[in-house]
N, CA, C and O atoms as a Tripos MOL2 file, in Angstrom:
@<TRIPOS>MOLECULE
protein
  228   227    57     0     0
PROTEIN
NO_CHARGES

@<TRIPOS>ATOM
      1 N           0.8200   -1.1790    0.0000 N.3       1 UNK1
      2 CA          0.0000    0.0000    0.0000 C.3       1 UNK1
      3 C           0.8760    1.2610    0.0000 C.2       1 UNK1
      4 O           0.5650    2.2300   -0.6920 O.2       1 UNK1
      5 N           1.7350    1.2520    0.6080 N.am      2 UNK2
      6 CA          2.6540    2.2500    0.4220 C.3       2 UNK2
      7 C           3.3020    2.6630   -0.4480 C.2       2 UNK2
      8 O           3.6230    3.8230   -0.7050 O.2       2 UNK2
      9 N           3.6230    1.3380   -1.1580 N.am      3 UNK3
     10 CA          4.0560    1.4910   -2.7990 C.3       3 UNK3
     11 C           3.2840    2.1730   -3.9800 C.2       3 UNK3
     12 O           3.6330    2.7990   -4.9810 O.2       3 UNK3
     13 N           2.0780    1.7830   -3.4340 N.am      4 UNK4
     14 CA          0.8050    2.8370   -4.3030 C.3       4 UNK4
     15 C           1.0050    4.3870   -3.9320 C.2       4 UNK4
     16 O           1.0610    5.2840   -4.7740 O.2       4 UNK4
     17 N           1.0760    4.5180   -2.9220 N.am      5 UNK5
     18 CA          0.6490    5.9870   -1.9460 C.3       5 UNK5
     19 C           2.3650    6.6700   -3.0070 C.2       5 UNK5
     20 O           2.3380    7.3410   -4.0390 O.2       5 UNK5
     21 N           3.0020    6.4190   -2.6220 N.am      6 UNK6
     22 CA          4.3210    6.8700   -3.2120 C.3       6 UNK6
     23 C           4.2980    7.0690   -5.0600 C.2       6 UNK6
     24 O           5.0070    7.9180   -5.6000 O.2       6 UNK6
     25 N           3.3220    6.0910   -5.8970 N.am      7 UNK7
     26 CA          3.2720    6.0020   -6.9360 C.3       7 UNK7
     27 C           2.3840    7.5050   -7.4720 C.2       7 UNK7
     28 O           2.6960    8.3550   -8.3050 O.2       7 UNK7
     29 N           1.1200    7.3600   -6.5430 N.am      8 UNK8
     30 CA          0.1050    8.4960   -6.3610 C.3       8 UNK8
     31 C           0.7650   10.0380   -6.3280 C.2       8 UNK8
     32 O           0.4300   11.0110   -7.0040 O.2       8 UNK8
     33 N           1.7530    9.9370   -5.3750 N.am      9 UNK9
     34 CA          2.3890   11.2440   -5.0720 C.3       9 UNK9
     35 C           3.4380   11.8060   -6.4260 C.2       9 UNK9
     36 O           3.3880   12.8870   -7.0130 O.2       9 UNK9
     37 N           4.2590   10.7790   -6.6230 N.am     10 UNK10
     38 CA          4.6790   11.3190   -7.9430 C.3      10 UNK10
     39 C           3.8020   11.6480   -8.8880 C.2      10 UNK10
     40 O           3.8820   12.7730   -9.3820 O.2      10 UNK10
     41 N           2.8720   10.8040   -9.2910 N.am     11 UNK11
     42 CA          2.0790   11.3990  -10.1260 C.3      11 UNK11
     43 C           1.0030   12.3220   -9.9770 C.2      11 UNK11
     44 O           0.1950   12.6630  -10.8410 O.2      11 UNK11
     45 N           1.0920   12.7520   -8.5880 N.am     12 UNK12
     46 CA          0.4790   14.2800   -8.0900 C.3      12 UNK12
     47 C           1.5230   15.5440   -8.7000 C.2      12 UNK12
     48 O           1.2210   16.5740   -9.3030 O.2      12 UNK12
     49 N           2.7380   15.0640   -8.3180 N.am     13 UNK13
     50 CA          4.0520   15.9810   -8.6150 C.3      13 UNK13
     51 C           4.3220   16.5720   -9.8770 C.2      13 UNK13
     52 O           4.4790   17.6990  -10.3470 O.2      13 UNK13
     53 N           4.3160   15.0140  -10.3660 N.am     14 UNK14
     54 CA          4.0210   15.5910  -12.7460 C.3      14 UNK14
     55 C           3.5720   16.3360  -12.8910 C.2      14 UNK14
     56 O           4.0750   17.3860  -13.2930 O.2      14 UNK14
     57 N           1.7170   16.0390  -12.4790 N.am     15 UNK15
     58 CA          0.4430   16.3800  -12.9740 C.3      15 UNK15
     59 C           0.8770   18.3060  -12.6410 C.2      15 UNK15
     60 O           0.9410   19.2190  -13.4650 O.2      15 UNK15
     61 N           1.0910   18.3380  -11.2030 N.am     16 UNK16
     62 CA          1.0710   19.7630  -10.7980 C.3      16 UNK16
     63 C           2.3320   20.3850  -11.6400 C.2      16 UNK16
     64 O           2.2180   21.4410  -12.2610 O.2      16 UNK16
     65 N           3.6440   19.5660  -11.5970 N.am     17 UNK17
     66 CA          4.3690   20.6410  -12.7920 C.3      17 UNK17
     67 C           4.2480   20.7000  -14.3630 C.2      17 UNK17
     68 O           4.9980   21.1630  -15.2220 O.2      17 UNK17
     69 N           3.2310   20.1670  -14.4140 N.am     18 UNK18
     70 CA          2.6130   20.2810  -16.3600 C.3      18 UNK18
     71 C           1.6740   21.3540  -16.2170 C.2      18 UNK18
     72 O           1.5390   22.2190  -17.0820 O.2      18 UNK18
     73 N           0.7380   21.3070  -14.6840 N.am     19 UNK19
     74 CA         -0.1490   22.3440  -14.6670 C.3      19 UNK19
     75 C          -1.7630   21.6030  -15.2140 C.2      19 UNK19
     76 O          -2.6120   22.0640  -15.9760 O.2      19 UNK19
     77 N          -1.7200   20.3600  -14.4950 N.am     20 UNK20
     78 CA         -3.1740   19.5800  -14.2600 C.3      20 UNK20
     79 C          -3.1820   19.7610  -13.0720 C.2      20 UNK20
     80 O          -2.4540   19.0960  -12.3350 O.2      20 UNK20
     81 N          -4.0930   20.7980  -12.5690 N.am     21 UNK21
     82 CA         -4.2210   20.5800  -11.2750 C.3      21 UNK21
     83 C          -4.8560   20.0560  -11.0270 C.2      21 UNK21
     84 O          -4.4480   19.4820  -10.0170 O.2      21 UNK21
     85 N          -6.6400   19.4670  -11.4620 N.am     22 UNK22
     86 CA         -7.4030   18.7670  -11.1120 C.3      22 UNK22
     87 C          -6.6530   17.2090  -11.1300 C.2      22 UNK22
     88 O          -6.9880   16.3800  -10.2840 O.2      22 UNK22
     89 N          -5.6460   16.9000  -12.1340 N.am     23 UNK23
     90 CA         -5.1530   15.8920  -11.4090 C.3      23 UNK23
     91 C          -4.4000   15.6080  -10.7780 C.2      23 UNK23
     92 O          -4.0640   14.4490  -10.5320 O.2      23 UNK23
     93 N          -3.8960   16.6800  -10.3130 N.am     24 UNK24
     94 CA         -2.6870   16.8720   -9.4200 C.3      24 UNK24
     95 C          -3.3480   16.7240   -7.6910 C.2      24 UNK24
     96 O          -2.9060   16.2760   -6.6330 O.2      24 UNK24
     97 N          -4.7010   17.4120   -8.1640 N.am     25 UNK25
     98 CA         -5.6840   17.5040   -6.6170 C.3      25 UNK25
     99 C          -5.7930   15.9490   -6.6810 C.2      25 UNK25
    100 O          -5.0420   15.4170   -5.8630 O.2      25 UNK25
    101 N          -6.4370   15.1820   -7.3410 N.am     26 UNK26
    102 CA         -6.8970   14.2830   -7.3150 C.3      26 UNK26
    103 C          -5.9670   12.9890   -6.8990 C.2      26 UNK26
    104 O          -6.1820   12.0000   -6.1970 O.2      26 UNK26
    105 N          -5.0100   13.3820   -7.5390 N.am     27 UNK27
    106 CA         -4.1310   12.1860   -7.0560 C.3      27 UNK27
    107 C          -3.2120   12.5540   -5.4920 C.2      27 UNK27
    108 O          -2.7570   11.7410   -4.6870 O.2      27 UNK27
    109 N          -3.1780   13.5790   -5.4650 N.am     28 UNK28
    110 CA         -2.8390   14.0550   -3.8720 C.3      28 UNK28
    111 C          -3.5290   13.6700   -2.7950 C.2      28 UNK28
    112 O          -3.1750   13.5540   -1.6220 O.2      28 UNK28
    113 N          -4.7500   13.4480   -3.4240 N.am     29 UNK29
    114 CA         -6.0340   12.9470   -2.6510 C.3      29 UNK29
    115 C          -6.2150   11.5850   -2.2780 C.2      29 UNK29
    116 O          -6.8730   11.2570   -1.2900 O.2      29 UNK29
    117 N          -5.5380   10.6310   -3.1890 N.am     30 UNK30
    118 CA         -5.9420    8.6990   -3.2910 C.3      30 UNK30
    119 C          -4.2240    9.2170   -2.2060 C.2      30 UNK30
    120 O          -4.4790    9.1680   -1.0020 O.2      30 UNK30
    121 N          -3.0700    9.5460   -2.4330 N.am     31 UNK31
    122 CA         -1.9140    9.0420   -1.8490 C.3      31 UNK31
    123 C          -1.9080    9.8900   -0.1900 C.2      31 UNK31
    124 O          -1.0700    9.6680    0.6830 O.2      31 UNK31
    125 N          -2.5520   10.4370   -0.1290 N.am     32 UNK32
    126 CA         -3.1080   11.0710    1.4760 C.3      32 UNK32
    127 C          -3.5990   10.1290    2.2940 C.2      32 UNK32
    128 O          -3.0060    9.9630    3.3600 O.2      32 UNK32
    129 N          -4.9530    9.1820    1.9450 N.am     33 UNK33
    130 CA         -5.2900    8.4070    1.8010 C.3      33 UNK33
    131 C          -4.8230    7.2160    2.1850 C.2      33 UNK33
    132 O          -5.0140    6.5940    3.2300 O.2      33 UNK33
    133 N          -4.0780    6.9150    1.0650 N.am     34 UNK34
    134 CA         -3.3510    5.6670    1.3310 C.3      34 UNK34
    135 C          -2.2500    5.6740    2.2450 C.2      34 UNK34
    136 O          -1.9540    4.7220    2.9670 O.2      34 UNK34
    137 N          -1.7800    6.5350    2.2070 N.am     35 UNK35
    138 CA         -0.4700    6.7870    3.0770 C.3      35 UNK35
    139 C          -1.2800    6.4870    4.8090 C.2      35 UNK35
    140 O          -1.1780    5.4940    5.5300 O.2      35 UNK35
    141 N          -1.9140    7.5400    4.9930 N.am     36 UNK36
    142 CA         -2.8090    7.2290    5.7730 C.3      36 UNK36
    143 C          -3.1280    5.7730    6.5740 C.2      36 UNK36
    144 O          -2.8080    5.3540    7.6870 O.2      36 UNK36
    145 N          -3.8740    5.2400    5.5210 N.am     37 UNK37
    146 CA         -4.2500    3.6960    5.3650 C.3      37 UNK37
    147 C          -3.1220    2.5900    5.9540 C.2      37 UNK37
    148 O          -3.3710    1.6880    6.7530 O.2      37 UNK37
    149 N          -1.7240    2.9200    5.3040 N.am     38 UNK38
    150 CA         -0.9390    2.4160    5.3270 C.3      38 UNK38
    151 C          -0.5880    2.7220    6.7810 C.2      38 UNK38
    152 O          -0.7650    1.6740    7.4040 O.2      38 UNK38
    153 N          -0.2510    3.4990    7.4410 N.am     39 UNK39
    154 CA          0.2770    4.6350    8.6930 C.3      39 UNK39
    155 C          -0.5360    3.2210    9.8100 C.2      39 UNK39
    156 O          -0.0590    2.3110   10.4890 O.2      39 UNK39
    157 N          -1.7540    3.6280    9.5470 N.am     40 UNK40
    158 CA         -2.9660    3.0870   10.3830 C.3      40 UNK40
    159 C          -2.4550    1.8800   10.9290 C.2      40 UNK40
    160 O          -2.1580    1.6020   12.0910 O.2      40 UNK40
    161 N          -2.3840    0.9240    9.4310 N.am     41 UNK41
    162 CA         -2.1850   -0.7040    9.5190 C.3      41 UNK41
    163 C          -1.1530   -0.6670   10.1100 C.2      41 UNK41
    164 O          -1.2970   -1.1280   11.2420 O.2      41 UNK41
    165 N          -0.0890   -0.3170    9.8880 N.am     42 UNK42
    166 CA          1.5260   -0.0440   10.8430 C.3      42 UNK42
    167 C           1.1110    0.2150   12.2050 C.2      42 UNK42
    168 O           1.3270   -0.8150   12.8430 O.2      42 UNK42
    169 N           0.7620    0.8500   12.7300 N.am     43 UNK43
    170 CA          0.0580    1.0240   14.0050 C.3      43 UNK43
    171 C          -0.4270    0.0050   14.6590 C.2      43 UNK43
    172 O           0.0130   -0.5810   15.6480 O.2      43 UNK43
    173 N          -1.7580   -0.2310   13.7750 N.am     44 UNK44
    174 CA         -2.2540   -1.5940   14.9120 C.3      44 UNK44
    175 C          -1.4350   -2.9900   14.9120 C.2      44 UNK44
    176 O          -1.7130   -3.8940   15.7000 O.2      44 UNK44
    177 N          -0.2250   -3.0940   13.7900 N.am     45 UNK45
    178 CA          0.6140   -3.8970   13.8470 C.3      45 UNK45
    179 C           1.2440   -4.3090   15.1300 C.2      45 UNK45
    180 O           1.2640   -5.4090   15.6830 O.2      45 UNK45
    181 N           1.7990   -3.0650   15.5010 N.am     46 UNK46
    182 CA          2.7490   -3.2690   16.5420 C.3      46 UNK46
    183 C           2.2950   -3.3890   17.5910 C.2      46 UNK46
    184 O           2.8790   -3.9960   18.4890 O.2      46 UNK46
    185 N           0.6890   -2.6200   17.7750 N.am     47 UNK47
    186 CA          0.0810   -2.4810   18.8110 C.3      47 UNK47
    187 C          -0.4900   -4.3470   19.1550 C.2      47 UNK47
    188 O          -1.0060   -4.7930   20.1800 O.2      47 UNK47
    189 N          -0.1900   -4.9610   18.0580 N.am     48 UNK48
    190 CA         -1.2530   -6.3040   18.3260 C.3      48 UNK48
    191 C           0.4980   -7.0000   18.8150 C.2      48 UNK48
    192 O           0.6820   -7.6520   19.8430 O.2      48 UNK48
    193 N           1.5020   -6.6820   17.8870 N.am     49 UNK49
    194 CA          2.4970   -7.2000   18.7250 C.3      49 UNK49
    195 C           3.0580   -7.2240   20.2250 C.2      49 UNK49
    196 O           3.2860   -8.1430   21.0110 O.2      49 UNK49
    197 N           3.1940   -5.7370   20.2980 N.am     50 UNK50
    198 CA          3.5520   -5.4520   21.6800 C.3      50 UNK50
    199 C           2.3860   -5.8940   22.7540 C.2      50 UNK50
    200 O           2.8050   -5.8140   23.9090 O.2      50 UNK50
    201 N           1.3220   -6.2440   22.6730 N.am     51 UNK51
    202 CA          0.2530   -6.7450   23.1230 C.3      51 UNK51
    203 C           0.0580   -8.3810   23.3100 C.2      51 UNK51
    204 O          -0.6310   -9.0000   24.1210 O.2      51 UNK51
    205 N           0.9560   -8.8550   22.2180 N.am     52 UNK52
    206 CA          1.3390  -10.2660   22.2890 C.3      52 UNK52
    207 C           2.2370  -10.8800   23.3540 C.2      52 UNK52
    208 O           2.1790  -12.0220   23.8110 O.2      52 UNK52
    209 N           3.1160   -9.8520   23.6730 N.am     53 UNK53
    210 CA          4.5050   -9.5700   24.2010 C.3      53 UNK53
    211 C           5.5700  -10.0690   23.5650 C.2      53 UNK53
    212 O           6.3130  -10.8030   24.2180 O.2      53 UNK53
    213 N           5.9320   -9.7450   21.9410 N.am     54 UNK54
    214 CA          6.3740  -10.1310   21.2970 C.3      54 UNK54
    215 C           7.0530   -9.1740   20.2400 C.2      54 UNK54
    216 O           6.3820   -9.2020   19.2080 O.2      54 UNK54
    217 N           8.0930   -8.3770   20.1330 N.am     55 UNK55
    218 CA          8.1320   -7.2320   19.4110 C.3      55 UNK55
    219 C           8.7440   -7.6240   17.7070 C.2      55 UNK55
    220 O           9.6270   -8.4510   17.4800 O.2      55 UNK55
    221 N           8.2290   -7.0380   16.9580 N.am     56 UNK56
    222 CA          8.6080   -7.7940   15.5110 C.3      56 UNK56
    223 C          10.2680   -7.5560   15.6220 C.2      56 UNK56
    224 O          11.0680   -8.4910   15.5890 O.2      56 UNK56
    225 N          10.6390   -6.1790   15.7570 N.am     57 UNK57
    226 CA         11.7800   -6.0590   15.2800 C.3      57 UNK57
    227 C          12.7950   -7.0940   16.1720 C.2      57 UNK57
    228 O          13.9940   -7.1670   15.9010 O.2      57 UNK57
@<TRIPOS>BOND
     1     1     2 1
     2     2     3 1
     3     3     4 2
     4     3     5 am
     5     5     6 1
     6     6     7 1
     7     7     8 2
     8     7     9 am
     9     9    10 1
    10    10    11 1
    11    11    12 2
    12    11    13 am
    13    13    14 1
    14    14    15 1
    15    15    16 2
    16    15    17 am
    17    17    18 1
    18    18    19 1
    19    19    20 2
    20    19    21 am
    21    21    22 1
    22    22    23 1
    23    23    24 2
    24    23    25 am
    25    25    26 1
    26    26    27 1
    27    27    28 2
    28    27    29 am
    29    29    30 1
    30    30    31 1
    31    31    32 2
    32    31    33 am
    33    33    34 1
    34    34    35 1
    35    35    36 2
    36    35    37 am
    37    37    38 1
    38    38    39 1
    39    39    40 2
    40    39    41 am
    41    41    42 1
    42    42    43 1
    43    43    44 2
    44    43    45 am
    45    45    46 1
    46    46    47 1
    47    47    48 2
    48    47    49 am
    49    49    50 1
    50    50    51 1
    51    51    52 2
    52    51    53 am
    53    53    54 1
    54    54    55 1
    55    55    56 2
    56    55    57 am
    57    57    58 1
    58    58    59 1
    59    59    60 2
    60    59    61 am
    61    61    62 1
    62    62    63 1
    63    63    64 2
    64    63    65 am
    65    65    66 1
    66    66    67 1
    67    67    68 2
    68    67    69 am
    69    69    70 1
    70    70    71 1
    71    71    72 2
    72    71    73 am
    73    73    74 1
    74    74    75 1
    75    75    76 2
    76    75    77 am
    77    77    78 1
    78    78    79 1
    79    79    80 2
    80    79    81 am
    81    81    82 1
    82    82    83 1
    83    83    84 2
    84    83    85 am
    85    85    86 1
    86    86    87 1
    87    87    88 2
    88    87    89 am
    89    89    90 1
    90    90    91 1
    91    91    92 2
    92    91    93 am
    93    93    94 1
    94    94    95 1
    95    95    96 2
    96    95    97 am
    97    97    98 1
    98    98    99 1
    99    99   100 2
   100    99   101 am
   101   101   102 1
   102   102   103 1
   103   103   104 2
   104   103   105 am
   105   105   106 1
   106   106   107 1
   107   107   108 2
   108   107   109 am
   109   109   110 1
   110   110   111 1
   111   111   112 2
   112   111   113 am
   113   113   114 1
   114   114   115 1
   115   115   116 2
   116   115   117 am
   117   117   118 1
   118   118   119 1
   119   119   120 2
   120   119   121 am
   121   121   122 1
   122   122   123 1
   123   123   124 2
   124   123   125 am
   125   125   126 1
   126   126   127 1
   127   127   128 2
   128   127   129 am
   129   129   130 1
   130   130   131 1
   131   131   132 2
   132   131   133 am
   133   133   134 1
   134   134   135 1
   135   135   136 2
   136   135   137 am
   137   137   138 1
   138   138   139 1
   139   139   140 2
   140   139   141 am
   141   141   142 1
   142   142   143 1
   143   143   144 2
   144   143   145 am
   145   145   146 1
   146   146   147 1
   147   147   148 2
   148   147   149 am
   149   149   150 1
   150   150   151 1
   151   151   152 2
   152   151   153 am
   153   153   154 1
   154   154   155 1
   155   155   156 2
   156   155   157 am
   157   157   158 1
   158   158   159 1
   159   159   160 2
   160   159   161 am
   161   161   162 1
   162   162   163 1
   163   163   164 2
   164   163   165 am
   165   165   166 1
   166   166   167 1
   167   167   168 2
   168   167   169 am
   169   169   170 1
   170   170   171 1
   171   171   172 2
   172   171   173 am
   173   173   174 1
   174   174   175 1
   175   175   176 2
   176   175   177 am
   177   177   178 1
   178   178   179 1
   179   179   180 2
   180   179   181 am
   181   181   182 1
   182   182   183 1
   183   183   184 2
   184   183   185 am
   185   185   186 1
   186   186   187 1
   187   187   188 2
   188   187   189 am
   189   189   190 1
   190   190   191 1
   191   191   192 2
   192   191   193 am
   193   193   194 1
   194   194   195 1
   195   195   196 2
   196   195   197 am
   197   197   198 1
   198   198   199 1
   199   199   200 2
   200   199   201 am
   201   201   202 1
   202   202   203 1
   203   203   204 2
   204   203   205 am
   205   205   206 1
   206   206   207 1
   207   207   208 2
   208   207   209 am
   209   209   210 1
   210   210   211 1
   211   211   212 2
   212   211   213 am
   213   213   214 1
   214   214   215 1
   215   215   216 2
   216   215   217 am
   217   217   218 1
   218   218   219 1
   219   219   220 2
   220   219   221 am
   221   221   222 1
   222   222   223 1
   223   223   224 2
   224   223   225 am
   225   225   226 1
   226   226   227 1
   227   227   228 2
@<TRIPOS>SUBSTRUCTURE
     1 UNK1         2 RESIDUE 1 A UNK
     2 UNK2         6 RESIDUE 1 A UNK
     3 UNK3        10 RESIDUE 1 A UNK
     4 UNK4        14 RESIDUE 1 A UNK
     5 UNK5        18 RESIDUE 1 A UNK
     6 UNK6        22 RESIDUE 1 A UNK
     7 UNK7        26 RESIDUE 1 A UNK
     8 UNK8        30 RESIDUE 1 A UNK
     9 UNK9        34 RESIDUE 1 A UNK
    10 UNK10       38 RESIDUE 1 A UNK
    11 UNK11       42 RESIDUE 1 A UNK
    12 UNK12       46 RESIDUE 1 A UNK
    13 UNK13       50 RESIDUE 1 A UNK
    14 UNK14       54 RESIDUE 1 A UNK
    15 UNK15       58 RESIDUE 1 A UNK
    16 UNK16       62 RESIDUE 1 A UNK
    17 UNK17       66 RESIDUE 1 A UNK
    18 UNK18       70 RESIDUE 1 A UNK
    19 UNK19       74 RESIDUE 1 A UNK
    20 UNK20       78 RESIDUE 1 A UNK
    21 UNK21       82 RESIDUE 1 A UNK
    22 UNK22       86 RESIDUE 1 A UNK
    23 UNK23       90 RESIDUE 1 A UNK
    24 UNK24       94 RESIDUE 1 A UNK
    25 UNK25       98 RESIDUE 1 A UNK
    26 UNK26      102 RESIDUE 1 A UNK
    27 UNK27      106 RESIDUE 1 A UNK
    28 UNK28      110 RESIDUE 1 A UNK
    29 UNK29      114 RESIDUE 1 A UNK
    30 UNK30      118 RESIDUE 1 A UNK
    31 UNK31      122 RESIDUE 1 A UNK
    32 UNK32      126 RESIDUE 1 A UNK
    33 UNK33      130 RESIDUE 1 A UNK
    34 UNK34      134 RESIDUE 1 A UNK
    35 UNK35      138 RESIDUE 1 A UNK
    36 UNK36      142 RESIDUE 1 A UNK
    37 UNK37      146 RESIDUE 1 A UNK
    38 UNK38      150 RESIDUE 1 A UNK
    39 UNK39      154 RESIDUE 1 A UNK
    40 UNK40      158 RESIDUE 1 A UNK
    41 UNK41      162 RESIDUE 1 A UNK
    42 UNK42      166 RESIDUE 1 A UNK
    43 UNK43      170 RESIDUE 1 A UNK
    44 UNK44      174 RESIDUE 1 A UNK
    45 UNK45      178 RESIDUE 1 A UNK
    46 UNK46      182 RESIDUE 1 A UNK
    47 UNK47      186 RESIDUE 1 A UNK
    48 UNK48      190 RESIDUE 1 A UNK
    49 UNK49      194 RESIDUE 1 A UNK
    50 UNK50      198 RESIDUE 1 A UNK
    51 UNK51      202 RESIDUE 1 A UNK
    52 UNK52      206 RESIDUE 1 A UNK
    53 UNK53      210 RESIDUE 1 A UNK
    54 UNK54      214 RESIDUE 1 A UNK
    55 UNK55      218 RESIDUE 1 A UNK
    56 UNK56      222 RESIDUE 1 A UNK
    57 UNK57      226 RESIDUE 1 A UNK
């Protein structure tokens, strides 16, 4: 998911230096999102680990 979110952002980056901003908004918008998404799942990861009493790293 992160690999998307990162894919999204560059192609927010293009879009805005060609001067698409609607797709520059738009794709700023799915990799916010996902990044997000991604952030989240990382979170309750560790939280279900350290809760295990078991730390990944």
């Amino acid at each position: 998911m992160l690999k998307w979110a990162l894919i999204f952002l560059v192609v927010s980056l293009v879009a805005g230096a060609l001067g698409f901003t609607g797709v520059a908004s738009g794709a700023k918008t799915v990799a916010k999102v996902l990044f997000g998404l991604f952030l989240l799942g990382f979170v309750i990861l560790i939280l279900i680990a350290w809760g295990a009493g078991e730390l990944i790293f």
